[in-house]
N, C-alpha and C positions, 0 to 999 in steps of 0.2 A: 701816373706820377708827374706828366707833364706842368698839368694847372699847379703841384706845389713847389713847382722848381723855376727859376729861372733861365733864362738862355744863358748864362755862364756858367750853369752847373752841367746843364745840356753839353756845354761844347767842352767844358774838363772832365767830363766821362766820357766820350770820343775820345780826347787827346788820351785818357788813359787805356781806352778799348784801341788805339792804334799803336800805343807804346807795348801793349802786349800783343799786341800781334807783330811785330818786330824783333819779339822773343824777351821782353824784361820783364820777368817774375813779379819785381815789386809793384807794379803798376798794376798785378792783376791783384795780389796782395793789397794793395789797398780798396780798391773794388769793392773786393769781397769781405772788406771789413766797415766798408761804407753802408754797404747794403744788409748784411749779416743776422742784425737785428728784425730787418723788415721780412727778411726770406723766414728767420725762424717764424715770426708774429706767424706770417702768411698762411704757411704752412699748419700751422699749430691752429687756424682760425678753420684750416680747407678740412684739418683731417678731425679736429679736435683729441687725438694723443699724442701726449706730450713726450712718452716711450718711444718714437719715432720719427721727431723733430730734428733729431742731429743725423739720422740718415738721410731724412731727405735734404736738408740744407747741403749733408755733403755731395750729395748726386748731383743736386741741384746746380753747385758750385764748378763740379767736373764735365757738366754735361756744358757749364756755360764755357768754361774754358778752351774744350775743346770747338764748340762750336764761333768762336769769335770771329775766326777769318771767313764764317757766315752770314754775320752781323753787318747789315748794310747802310746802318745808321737812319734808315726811312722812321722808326720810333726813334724814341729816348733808349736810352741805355738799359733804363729802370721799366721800363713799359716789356721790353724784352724778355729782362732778369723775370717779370712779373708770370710772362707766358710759358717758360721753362717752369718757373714754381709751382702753378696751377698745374701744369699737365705732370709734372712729376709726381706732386702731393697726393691729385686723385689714383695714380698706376700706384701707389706706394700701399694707400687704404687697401685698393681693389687687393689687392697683394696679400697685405697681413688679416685683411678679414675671411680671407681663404686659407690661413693657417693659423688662424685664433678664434680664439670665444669672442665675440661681439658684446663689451662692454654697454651690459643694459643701464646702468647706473651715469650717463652719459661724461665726459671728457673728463681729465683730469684737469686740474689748474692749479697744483699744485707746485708747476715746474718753474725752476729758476729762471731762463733762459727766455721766457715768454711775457713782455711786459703787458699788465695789466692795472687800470689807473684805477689805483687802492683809495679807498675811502679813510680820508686820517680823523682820527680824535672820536670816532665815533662810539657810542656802547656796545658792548661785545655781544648783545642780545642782535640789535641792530646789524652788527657788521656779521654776524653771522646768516642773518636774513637774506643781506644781501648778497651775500656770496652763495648762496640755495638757489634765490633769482636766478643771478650770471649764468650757474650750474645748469639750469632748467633751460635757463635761453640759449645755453650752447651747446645743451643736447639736443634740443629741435631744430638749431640748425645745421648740426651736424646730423641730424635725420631726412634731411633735404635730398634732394637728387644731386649728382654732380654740379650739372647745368645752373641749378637754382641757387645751390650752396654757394658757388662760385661766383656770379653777378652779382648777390646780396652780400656776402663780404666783402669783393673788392670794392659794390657801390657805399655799402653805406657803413663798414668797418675801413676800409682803407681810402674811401672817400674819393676812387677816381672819378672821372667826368664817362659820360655813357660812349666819349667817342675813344678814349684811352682803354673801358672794357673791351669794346670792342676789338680795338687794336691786339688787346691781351689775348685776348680768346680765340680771335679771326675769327667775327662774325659780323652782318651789319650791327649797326647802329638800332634797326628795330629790332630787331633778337633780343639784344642787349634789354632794353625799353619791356616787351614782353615777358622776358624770364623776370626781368627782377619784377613787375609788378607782379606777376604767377607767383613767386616768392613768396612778395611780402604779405599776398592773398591768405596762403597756406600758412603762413610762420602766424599772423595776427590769429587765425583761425586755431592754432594750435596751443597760444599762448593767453587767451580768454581767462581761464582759469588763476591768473596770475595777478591779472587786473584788479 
């Protein structure tokens, strides 16, 4: 999240990661409503169900909290929040696919809470097509490996730089490089049919 941030957004989320760790609620309170939107997207991109999006954001939210006076400031704020996200999202899947049916009909996008940039004015023929696409595209990449899922969403859904994946993930910089082209290898191979 660095590349879309400024170094003054950088440095007032420290001032607010150090006003919560000094014990002021509101500070994290805003935080968490700065970011809110991003962790549900994230989340809702890693796991593609929508029925499990406000668990994980709230875990998400607690696990950041308590970890703050861990937080060394060596990332951005947002590059951190990004690394709890990912590893929460995929332990959340691994979890409910262990006590649920495996939605073959792939993700829901139904949900309020998850924005998705809707096509206006269009014919209902049309906007329903589209939304079969989206449907299809976010089932194969919700059919991805962890690893893969994760490098191709945050690169080219959440648009970080490969040296911010990395930082997300704790991997080099070629990892990063590798997964996502294995990725995009298997998503284009997957998705032919579409074309």
């Amino acid at each position: 999240m660095e590349s879309k941030k400024g170094g003054g957004e950088r440095e007032a989320d420290l001032a607010l990661v150090q006003r919560c760790v000094e014990g002021d609620v509101s500070a994290f309170e805003t935080l968490a409503l700065k970011y809110q939107q991003q962790v549900f997207n994230l989340a809702y991109r890693l796991t593609g169900r929508g029925d499990i999006v406000e668990d994980i954001a709230q875990e998400v939210f607690l696990k950041c909290y308590r970890a703050l006076g861990q937080f060394e400031g060596r990332s951005s704020f947002a590059t951190w929040l990004y690394r709890i996200t990912v590893n929460t999202a995929i332990n959340f899947a691994k979890v409910t696919r262990r006590h649920s049916v495996l939605e073959m009909n792939g993700p829901q996008i139904d949900d309020d809470r998850v924005e998705f940039p809707m096509e206006q004015n269009r014919e209902p023929e049309r906007s329903l097509e589209l939304r079969q696409i989206r449907q299809e595209i976010s089932a194969q990449i919700s059919s991805l490996s962890p690893e893969h899922r994760s490098v191709l969403i945050l690169r080219d859904v959440q648009g970080l730089s490969y040296e911010e994946i990395a930082a997300v993930l704790d991997c080099p910089v070629g990892t990063v490089r590798s997964r996502l082209s294995r990725a995009r290898d298997v998503l284009q191979g997957r998705l032919k049919s579409l074309a």
